[in-house]
C-alpha positions as CSV (number, residue, x, y, z in Angstrom):
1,X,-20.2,-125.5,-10.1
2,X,-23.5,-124.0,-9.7
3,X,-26.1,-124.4,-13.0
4,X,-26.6,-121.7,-15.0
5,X,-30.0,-119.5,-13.9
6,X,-32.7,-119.5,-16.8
7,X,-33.4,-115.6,-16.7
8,X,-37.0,-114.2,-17.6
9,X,-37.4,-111.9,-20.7
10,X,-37.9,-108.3,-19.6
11,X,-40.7,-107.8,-22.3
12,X,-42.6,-110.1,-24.8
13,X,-40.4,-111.0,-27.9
14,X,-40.3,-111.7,-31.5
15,X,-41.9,-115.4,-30.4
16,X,-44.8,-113.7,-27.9
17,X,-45.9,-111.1,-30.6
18,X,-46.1,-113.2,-33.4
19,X,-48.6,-116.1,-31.6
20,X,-50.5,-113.8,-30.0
21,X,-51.2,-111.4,-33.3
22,X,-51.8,-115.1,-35.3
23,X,-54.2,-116.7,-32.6
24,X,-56.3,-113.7,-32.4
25,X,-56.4,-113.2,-35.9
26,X,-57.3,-116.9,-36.6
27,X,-59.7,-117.3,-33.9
28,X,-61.3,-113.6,-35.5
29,X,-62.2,-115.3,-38.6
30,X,-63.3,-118.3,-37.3
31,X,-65.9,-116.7,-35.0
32,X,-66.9,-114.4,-37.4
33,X,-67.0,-117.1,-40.4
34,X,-69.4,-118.8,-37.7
35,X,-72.4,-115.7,-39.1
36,X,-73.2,-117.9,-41.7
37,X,-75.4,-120.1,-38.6
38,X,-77.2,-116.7,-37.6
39,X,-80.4,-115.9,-39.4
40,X,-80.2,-112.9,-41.4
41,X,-83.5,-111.6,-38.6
42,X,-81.3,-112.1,-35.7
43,X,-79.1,-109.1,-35.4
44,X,-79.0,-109.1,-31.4
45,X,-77.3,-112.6,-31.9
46,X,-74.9,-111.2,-34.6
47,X,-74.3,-107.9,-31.8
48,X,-73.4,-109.8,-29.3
49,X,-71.1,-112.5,-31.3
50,X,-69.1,-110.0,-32.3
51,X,-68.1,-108.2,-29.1
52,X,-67.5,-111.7,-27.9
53,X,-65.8,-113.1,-30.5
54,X,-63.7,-109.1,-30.2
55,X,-62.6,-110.1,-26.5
56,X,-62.2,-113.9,-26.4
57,X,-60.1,-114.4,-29.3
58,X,-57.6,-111.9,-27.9
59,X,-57.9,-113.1,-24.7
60,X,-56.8,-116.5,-26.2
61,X,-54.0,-115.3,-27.9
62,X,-52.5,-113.4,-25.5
63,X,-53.0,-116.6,-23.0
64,X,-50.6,-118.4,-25.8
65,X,-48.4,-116.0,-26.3
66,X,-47.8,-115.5,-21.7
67,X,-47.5,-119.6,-21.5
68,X,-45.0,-120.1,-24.1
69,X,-42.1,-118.5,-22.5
70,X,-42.8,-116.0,-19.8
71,X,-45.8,-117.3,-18.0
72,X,-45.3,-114.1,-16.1
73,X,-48.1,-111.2,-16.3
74,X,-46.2,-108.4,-15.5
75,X,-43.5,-107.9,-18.2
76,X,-47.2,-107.4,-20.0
77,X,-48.0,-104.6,-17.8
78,X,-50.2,-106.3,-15.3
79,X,-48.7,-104.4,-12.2
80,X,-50.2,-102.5,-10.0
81,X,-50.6,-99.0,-10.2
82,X,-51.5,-95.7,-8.0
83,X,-55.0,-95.0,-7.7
84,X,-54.9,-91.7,-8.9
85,X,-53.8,-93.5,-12.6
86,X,-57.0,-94.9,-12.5
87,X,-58.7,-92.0,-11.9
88,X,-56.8,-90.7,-14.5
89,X,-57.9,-93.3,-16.9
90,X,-61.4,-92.2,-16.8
91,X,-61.3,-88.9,-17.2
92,X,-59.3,-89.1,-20.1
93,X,-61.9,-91.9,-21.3
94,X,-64.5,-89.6,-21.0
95,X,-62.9,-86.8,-22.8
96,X,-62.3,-89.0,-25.9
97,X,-66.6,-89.9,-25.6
98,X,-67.0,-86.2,-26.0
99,X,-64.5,-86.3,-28.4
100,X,-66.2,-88.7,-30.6
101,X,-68.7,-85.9,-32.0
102,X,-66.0,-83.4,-33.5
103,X,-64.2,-86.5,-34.7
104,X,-66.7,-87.9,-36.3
105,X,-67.9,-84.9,-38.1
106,X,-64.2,-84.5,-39.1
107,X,-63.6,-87.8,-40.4
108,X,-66.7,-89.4,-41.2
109,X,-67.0,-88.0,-44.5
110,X,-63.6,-89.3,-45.4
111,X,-65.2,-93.2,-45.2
112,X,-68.0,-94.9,-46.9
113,X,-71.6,-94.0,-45.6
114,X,-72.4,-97.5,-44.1
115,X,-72.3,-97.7,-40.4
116,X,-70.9,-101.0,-39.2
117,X,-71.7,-100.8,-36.2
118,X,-75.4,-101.0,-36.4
119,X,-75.6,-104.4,-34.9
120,X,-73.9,-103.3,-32.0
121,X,-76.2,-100.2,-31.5
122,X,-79.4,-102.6,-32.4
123,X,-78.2,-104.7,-29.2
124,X,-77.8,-102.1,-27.2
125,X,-81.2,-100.5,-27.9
126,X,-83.1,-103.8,-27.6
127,X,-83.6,-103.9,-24.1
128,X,-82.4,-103.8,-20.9
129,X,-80.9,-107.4,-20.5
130,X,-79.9,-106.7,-24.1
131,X,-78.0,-103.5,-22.9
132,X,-76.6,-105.4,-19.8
133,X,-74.9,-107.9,-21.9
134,X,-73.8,-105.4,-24.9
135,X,-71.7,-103.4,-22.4
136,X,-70.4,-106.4,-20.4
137,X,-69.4,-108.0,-24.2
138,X,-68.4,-104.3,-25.4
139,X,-67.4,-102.6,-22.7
140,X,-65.8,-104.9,-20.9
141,X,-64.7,-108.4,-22.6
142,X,-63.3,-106.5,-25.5
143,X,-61.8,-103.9,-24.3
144,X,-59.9,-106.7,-21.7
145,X,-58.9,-108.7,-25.1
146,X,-57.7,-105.9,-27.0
147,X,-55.4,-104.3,-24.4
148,X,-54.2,-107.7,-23.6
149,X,-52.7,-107.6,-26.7
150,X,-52.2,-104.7,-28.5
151,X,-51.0,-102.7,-25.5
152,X,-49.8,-105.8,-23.3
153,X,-47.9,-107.6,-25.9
154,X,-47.5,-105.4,-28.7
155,X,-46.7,-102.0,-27.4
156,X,-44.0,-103.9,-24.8
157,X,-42.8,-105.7,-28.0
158,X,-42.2,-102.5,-29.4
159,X,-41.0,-100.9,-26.6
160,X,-36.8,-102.0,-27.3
161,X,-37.4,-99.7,-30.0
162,X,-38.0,-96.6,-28.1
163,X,-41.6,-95.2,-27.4
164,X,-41.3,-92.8,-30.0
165,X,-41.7,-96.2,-32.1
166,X,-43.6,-98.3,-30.3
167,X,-46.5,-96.2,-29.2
168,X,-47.7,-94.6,-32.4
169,X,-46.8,-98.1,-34.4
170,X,-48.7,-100.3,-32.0
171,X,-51.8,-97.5,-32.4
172,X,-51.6,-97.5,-36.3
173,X,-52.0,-101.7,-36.1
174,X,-55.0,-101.0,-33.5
175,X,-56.4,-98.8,-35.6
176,X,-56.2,-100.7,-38.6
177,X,-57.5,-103.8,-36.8
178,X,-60.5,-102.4,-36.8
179,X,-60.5,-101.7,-40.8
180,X,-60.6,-98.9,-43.0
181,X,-64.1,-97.1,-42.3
182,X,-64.9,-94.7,-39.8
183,X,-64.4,-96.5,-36.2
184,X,-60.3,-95.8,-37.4
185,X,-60.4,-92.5,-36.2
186,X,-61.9,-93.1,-32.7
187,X,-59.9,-96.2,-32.7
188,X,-56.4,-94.1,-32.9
189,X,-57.5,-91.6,-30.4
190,X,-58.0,-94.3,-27.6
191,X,-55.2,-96.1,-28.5
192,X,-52.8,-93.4,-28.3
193,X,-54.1,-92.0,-25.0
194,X,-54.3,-96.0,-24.0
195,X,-50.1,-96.3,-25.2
196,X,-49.0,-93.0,-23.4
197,X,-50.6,-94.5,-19.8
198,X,-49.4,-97.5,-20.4
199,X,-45.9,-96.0,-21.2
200,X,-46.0,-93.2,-18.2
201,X,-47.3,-95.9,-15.5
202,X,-45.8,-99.1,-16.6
203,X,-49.6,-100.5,-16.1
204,X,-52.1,-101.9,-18.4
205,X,-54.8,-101.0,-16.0
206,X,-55.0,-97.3,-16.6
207,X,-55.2,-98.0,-20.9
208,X,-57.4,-100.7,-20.1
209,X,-59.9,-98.1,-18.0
210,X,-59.5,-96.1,-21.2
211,X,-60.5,-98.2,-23.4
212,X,-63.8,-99.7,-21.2
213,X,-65.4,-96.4,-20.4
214,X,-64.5,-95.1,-23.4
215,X,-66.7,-98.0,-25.2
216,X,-69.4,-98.5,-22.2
217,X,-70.0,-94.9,-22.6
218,X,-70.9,-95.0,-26.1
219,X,-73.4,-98.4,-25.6
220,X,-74.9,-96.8,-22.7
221,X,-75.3,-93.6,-24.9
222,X,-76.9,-95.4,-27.5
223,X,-79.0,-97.7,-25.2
224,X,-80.2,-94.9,-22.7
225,X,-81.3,-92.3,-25.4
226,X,-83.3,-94.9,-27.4
């Protein structure tokens, strides 16, 4: 009598989701409780922290959440995909740069005055080598860490519910990720476009595209025109 096969989720579960959202979310606060070491002075240092501490700490969790029963990249979406996806990626990432202006003009008002990302666009306008390692933190790492997880994890999670559920619910926890003030806007426009490629292809790659020209745009933007 031959043994039972142990069969391979299709998609991450209740068990993958919940590690993954709580490793990220721990690791967040402990990177960014870690300020308190920064000198007030340094805001490069506090720029760069916090794209890094914005990519690794997903990267981590996701890590946990693949390992615990899957250990299997592509029920996360890591598959290939056609080219012409990718290409596809950028443009759209480019359309929600230009974007950014009307939203913001829209939205902006709605939120309180202070703009939180001033360390970020501090780093970027330092210096070149400053630049180099804001997009590579920003642009890259992050966008990398956030996919992973809210698109790679979360949006398959979601996904037994029906798209119609999972890609505007895994958007509206993106967006809210990245708290109430006026990055929430921006933040559901590239995550919806991010969740529909990821939903027509069956690839992370293309949301992931998305999601780093879409924010190396913006620090080159600021770093260039300084």
């Amino acid at each position: 009598m031959n043994a039972p096969t142990q069969t391979t989720p299709l998609r991450p579960g209740w068990p993958e989701a919940i590690v993954a959202v709580l490793v990220s979310a721990v690791l967040t606060i402990v990177g960014m409780t870690a300020s308190i070491l920064i000198p007030d002075n340094a805001v490069l240092l506090r720029g760069h922290r916090d794209f890094l501490v914005a990519g690794l700490a997903p990267l981590i969790g996701f890590a946990a959440a693949v390992s615990l029963r899957i250990r299997d990249l592509r029920p996360f979406g890591f598959r290939r995909v056609a080219p012409r996806w990718i290409l596809v990626g950028v443009g759209v990432a480019l359309a929600c740069f230009l974007l950014s202006w009307p939203v913001s003009a829209a939205f902006d008002p709605l939120f309180p005055a202070e703009n939180i990302q001033t360390t970020y666009q501090d780093a970027a306008m330092a210096s070149a080598t400053s630049l180099a390692l804001t997009v590579l933190f920003g642009g890259v790492l992050t966008p990398l860490g956030e996919e992973a997880v809210f698109r790679g994890v979360l949006l398959n999670f979601l996904g037994r519910w029906g798209s119609w559920v999972a890609v505007p619910l895994s958007v509206a926890i993106f967006a809210l990720a990245h708290g109430i003030n006026n990055v929430l806007p921006m933040a559901f426009l590239v995550g919806i476009c991010a969740g529909l490629l990821l939903t027509v292809t069956r690839s992370i790659w293309p949301a992931i595209v998305v999601h780093m020209v879409c924010n190396s745009a913006g620090m080159l933007y600021h770093g260039l025109a300084s």
